[in-house]
NUVEX-327232 format. One line per field, with one value per residue (C-alpha): x, y, z; residue number from 0; residue in three letters. Coordinates in steps of 0.2 Angstrom, whole numbers, plus 5000, padded with zeros to 4 digits. Layout:
c1 (X  ...)
c2 (Y  ...)
c3 (Z  ...)
seq (NUM  ...)
type (ala  ...)
# end
This chain:
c1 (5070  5077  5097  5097  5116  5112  5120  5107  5104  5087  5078  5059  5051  5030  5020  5005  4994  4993  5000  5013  5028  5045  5061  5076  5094  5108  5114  5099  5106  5126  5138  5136  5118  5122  5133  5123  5108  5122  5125  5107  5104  5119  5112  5095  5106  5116  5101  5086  5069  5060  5074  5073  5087  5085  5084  5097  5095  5075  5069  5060  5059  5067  5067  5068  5065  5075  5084  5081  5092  5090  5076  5074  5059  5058  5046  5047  5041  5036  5042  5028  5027  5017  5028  5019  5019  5021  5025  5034  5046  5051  5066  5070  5085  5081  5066  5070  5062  5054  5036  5036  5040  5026  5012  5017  5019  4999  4994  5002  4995  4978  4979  4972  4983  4979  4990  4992  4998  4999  5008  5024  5036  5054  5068  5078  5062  5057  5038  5033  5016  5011  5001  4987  5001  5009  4992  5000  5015  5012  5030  5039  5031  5045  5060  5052  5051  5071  5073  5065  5079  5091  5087  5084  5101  5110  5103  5106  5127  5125  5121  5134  5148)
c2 (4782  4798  4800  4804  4810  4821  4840  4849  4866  4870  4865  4867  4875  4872  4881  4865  4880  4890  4880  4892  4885  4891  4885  4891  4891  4890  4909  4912  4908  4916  4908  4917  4913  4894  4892  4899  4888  4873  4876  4875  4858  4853  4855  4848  4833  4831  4837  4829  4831  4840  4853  4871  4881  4899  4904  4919  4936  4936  4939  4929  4912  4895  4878  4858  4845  4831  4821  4805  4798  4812  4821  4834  4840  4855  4867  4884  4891  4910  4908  4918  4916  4903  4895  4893  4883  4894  4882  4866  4862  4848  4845  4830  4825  4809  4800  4787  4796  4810  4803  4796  4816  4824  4812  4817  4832  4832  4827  4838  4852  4860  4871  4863  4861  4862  4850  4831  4821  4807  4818  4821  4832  4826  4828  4839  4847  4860  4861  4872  4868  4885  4882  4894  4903  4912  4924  4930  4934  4941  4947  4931  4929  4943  4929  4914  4909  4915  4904  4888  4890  4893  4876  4867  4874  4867  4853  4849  4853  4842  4828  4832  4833)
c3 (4723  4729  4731  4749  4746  4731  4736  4746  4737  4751  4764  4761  4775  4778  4792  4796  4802  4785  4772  4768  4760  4754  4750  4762  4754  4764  4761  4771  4785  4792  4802  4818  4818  4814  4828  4842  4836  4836  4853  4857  4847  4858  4874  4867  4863  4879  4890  4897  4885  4899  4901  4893  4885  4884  4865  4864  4857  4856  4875  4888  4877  4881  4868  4872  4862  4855  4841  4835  4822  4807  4814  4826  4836  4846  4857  4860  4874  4881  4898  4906  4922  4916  4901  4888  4869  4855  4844  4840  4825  4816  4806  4794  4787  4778  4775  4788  4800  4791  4789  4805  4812  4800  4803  4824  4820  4814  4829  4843  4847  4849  4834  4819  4802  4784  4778  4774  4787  4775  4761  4768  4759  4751  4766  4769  4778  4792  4797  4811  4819  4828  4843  4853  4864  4852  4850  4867  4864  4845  4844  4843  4825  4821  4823  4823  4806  4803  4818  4813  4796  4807  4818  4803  4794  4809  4811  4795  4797  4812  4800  4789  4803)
seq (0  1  2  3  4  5  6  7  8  9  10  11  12  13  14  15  16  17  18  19  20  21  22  23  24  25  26  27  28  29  30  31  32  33  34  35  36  37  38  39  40  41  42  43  44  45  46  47  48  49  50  51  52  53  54  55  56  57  58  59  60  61  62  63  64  65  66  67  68  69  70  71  72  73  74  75  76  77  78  79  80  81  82  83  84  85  86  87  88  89  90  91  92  93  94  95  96  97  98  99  100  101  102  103  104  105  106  107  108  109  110  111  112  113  114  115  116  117  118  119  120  121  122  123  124  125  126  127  128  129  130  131  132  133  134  135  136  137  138  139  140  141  142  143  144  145  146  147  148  149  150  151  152  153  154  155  156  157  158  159  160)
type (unk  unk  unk  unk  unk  unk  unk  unk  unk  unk  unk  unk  unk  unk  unk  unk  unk  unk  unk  unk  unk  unk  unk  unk  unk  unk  unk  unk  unk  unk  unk  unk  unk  unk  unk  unk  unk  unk  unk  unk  unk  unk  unk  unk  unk  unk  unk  unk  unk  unk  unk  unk  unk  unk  unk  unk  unk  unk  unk  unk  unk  unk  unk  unk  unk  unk  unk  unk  unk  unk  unk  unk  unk  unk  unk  unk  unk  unk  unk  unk  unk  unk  unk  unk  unk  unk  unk  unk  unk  unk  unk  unk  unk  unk  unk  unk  unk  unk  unk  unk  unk  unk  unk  unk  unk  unk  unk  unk  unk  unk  unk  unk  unk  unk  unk  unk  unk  unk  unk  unk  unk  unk  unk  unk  unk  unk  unk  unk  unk  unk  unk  unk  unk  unk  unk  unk  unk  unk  unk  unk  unk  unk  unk  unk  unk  unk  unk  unk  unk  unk  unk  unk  unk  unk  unk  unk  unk  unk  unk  unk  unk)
# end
């Protein structure tokens, strides 16, 4: 049985498109950054699922998405004219809810994975299923693997708070 109050030293980070997998460590990830993406989980939170909040500091792109007990999902958009899914991200907290977001995870999106949907990873987790739309817009690959750490590093502060 895993001690789900054991001091978190990382958060393990998997891209279901490639398999890539690394560990992200909280020094990763400052404290400016960590606020400004607390902002945005905030209006995720207090907003409607179907509203977008521009992502600062990176250009024309926007994120909803939502949070259900310990886990986050979020979409990120290229805000075209037309908007268009880059890619959506999961973040887990405890295992309560973390299978259930992996195994969804799997099947959203028209991009196939190379991972497991039934091998879930042990929580604290952030998975990023990368979708069609970001061949398009080529230069959101630049930020968007810091920023799915950064969304998972404040999420998880959420949780702690």
């Amino acid at each position: 049985m895993r001690n789900s109050r054991r001091r978190m030293t990382y958060i393990r980070h998997i891209t279901l498109t490639t398999g890539h997998v690394r560990d992200s460590y909280p020094d990763e990830v400052g404290a400016e950054a960590l606020a400004a993406v607390g902002r945005l989980i905030d209006g995720i939170i207090a907003g409607d699922v179907a509203e977008s909040i521009t992502i600062p500091g990176v250009g024309a792109y926007s994120l909803n998405g939502r949070g259900t007990g310990r886990c986050l999902v979020a979409s990120v958009y290229a805000d075209g004219p037309p908007s268009v899914l880059i890619a959506t991200i999961g973040v887990a907290a405890h295992s309560r809810c973390g299978a259930r977001l992996w195994r969804d995870l799997h099947r959203w999106g028209q991009v196939p994975v190379v991972t497991d949907p039934d091998d879930c990873p042990p929580e604290p987790w952030v998975a990023a299923a990368l979708d069609e739309g970001l061949a398009a817009y080529p230069q959101a690959a630049e930020w968007l693997g810091d920023f799915e750490r950064c969304l998972a590093w404040a999420w998880i502060a959420r949780m702690k708070a």
